[in-house]
Chimera marker file (.cmm) of the C-alpha trace (Angstrom):
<marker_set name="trace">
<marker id="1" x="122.414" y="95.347" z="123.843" r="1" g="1" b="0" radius="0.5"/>
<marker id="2" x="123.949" y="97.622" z="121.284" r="1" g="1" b="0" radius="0.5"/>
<marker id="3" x="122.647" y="100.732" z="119.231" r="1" g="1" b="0" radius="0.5"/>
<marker id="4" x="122.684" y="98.389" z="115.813" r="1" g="1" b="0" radius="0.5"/>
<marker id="5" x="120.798" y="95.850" z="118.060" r="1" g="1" b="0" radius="0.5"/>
<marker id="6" x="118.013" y="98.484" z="119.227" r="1" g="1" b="0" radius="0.5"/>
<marker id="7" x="118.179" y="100.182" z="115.833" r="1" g="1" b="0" radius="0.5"/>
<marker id="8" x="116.158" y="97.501" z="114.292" r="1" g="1" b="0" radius="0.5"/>
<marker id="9" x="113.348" y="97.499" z="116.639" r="1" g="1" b="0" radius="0.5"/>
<marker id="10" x="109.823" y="99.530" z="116.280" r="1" g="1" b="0" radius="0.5"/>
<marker id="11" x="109.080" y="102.336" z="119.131" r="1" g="1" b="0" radius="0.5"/>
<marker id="12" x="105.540" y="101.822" z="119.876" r="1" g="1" b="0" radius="0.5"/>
<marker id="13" x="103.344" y="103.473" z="122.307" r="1" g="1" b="0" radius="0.5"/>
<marker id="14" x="101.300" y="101.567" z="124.667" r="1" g="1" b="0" radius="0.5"/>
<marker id="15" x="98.937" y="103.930" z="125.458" r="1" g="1" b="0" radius="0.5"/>
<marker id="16" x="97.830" y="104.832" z="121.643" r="1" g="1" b="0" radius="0.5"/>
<marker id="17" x="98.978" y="102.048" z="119.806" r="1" g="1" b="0" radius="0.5"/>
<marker id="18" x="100.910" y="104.094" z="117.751" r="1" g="1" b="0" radius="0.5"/>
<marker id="19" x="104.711" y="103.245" z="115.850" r="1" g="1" b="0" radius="0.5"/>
<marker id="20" x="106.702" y="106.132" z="116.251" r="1" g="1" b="0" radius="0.5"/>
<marker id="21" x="109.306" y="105.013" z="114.155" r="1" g="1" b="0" radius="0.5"/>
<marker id="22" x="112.828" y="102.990" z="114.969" r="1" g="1" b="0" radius="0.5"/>
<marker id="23" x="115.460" y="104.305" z="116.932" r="1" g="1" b="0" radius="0.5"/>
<marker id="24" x="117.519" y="106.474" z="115.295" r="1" g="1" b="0" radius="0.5"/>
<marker id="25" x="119.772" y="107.993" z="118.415" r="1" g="1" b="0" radius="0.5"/>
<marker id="26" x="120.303" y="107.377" z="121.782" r="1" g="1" b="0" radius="0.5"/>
<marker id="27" x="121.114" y="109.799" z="124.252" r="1" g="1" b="0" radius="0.5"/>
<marker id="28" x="123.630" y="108.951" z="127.628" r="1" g="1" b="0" radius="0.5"/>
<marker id="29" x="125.219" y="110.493" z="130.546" r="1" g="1" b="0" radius="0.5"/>
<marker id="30" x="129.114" y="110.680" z="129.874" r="1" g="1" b="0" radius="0.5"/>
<marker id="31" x="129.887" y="110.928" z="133.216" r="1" g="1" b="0" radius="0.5"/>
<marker id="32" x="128.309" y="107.507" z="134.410" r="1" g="1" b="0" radius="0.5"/>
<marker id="33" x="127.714" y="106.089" z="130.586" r="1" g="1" b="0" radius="0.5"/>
<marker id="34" x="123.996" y="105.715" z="131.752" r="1" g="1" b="0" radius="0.5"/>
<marker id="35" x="121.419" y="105.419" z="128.811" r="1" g="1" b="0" radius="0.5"/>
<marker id="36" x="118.768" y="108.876" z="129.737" r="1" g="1" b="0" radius="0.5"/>
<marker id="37" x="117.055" y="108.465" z="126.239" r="1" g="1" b="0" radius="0.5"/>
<marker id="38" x="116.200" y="107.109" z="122.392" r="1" g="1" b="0" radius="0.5"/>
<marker id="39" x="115.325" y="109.150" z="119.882" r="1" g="1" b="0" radius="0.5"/>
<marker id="40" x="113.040" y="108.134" z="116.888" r="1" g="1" b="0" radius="0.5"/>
<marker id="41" x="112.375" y="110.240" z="113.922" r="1" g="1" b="0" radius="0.5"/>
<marker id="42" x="110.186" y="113.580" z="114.455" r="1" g="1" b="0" radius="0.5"/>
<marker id="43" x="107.715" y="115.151" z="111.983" r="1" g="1" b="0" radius="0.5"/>
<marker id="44" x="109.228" y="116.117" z="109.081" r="1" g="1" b="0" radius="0.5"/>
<marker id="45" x="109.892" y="119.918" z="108.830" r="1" g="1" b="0" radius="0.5"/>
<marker id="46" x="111.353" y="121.444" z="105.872" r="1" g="1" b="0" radius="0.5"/>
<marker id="47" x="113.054" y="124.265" z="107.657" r="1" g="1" b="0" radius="0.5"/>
<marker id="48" x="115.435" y="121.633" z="109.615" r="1" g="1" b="0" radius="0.5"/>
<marker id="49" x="116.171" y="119.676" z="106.958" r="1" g="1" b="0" radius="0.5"/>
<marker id="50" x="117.287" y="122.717" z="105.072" r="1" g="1" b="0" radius="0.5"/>
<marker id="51" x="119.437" y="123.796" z="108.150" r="1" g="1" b="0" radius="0.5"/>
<marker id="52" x="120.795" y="120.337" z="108.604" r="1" g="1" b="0" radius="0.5"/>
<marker id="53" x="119.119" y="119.419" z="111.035" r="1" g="1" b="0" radius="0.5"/>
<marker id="54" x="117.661" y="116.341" z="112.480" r="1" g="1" b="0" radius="0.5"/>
<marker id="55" x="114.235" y="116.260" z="113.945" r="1" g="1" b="0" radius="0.5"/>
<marker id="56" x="113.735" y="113.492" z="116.527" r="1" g="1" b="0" radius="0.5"/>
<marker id="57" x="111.041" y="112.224" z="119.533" r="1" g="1" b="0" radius="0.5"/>
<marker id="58" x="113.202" y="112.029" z="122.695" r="1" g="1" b="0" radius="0.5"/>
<marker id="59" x="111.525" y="109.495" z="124.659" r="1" g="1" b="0" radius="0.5"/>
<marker id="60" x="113.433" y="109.669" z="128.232" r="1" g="1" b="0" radius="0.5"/>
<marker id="61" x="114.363" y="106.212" z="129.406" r="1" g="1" b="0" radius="0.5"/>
<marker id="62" x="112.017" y="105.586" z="132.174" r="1" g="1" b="0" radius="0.5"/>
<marker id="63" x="109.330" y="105.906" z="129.526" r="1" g="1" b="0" radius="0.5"/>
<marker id="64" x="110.056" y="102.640" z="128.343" r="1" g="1" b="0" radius="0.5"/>
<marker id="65" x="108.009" y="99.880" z="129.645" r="1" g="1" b="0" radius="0.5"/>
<marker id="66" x="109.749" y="96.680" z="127.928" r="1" g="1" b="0" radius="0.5"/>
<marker id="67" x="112.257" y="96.179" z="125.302" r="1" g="1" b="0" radius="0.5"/>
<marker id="68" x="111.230" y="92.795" z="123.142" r="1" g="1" b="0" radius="0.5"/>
<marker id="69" x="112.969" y="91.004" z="120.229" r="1" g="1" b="0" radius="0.5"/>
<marker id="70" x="111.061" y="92.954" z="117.970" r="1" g="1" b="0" radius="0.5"/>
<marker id="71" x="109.979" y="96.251" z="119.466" r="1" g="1" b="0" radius="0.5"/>
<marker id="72" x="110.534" y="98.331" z="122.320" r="1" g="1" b="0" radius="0.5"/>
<marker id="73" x="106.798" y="99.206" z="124.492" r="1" g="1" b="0" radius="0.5"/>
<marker id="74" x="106.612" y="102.827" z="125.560" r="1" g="1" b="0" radius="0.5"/>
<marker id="75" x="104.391" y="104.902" z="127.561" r="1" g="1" b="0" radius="0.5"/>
<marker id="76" x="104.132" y="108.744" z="126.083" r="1" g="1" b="0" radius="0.5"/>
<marker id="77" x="101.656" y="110.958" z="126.924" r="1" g="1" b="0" radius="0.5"/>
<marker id="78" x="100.415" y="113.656" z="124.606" r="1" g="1" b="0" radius="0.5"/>
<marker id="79" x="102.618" y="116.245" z="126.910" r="1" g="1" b="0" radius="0.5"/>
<marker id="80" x="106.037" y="113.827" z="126.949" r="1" g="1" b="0" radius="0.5"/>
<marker id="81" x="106.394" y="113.944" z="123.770" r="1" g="1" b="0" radius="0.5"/>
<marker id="82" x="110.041" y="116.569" z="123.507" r="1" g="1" b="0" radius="0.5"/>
<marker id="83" x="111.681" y="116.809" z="119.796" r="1" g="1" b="0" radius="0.5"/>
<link id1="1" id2="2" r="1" g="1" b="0" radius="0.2"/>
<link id1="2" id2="3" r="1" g="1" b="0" radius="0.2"/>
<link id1="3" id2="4" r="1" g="1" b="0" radius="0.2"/>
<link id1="4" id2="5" r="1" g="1" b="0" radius="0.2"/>
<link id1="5" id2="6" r="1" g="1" b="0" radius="0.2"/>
<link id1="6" id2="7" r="1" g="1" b="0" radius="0.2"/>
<link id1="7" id2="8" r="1" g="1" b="0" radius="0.2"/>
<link id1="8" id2="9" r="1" g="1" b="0" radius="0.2"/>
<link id1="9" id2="10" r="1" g="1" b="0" radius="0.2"/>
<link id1="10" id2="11" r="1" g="1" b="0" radius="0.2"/>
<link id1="11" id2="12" r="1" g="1" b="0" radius="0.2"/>
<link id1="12" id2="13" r="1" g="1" b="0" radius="0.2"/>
<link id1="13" id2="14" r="1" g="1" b="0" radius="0.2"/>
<link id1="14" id2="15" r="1" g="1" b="0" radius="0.2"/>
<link id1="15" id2="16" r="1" g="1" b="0" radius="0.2"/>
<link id1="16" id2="17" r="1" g="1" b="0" radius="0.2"/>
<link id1="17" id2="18" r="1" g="1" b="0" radius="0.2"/>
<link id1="18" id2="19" r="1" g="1" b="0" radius="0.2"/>
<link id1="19" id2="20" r="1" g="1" b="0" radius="0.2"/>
<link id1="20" id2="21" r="1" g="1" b="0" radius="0.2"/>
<link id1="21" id2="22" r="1" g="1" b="0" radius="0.2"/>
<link id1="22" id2="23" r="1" g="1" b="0" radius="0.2"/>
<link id1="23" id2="24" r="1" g="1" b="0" radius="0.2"/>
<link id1="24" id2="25" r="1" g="1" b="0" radius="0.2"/>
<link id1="25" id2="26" r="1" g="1" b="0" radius="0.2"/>
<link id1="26" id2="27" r="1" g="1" b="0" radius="0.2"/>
<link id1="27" id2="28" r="1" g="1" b="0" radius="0.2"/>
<link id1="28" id2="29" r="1" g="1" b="0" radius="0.2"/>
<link id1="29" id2="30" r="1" g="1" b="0" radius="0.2"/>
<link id1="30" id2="31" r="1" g="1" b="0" radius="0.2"/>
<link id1="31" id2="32" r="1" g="1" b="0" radius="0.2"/>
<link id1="32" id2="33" r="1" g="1" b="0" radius="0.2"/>
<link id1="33" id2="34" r="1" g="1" b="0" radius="0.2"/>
<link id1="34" id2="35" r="1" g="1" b="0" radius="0.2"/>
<link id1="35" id2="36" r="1" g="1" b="0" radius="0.2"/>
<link id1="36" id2="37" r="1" g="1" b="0" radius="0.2"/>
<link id1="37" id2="38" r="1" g="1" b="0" radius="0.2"/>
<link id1="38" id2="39" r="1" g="1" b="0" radius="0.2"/>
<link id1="39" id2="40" r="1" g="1" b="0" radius="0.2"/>
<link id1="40" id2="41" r="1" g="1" b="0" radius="0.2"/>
<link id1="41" id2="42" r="1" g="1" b="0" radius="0.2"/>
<link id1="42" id2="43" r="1" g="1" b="0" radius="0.2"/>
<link id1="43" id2="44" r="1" g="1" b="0" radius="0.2"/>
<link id1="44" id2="45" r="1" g="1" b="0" radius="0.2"/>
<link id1="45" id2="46" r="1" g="1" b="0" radius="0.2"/>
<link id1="46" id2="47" r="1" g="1" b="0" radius="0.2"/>
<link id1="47" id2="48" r="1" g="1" b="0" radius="0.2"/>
<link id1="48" id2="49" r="1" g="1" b="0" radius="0.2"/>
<link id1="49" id2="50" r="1" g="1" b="0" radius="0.2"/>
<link id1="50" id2="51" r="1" g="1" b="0" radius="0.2"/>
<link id1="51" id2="52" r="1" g="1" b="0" radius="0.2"/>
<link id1="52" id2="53" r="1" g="1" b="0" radius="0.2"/>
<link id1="53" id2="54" r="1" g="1" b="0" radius="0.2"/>
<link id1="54" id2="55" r="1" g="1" b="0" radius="0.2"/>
<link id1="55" id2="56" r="1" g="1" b="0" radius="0.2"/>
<link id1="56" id2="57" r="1" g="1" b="0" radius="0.2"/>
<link id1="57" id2="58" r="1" g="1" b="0" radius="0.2"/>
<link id1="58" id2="59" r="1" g="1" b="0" radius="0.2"/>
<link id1="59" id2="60" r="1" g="1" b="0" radius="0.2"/>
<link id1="60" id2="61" r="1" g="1" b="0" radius="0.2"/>
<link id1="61" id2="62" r="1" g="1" b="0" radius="0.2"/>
<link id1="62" id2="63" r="1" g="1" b="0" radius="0.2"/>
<link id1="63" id2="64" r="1" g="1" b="0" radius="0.2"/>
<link id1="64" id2="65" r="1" g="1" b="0" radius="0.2"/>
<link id1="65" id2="66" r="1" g="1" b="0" radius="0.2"/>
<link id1="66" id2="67" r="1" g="1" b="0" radius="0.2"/>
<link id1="67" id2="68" r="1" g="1" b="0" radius="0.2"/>
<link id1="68" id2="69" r="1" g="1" b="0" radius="0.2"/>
<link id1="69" id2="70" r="1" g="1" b="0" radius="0.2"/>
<link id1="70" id2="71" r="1" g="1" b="0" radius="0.2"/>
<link id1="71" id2="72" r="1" g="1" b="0" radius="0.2"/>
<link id1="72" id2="73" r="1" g="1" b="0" radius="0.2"/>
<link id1="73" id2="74" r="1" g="1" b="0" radius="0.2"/>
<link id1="74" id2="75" r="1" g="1" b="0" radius="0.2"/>
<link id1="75" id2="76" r="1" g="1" b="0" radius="0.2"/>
<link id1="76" id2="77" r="1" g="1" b="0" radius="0.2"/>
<link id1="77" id2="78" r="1" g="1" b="0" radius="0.2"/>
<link id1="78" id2="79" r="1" g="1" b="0" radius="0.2"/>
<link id1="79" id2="80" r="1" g="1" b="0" radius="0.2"/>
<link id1="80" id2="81" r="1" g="1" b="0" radius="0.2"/>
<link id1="81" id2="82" r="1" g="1" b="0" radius="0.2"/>
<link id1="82" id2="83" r="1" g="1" b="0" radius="0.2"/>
</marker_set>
């Protein structure tokens, strides 16, 4: 699967039923090229958009609990949550 692929899909929390948003990043080791995380947009905050820059929900990759043709299921606690 490729970053346009999982671009396209809704992040959604299983545990609150709530859309964080579609994947804007991912994150990977270089040294293996091992997918560690997706990002999906943060709470907007004035200050980083005037710095340039971008505010995003890290949601490490053993978070997610199934990737669909439509969305991708997570499981975030309160406390996971890392922008």
């Amino acid at each position: 699967m490729s970053l346009s692929e999982l671009r396209t899909k809704d992040v959604v929390n299983t545990l609150d039923g709530k859309r964080l948003g579609k994947v804007m990043d991912i994150e990977f080791d270089a040294h293996d090229g091992h997918v560690e995380a997706i990002v999906v947009p943060g709470e907007f905050k004035v200050g980083s958009i005037i710095r340039g820059e971008k505010c995003g929900i890290v949601i490490p990759w053993d978070r997610i609990c199934k990737i669909g043709e439509n969305v991708i299921l997570v499981e975030l606690q309160p406390g996971d949550i890392l922008e």
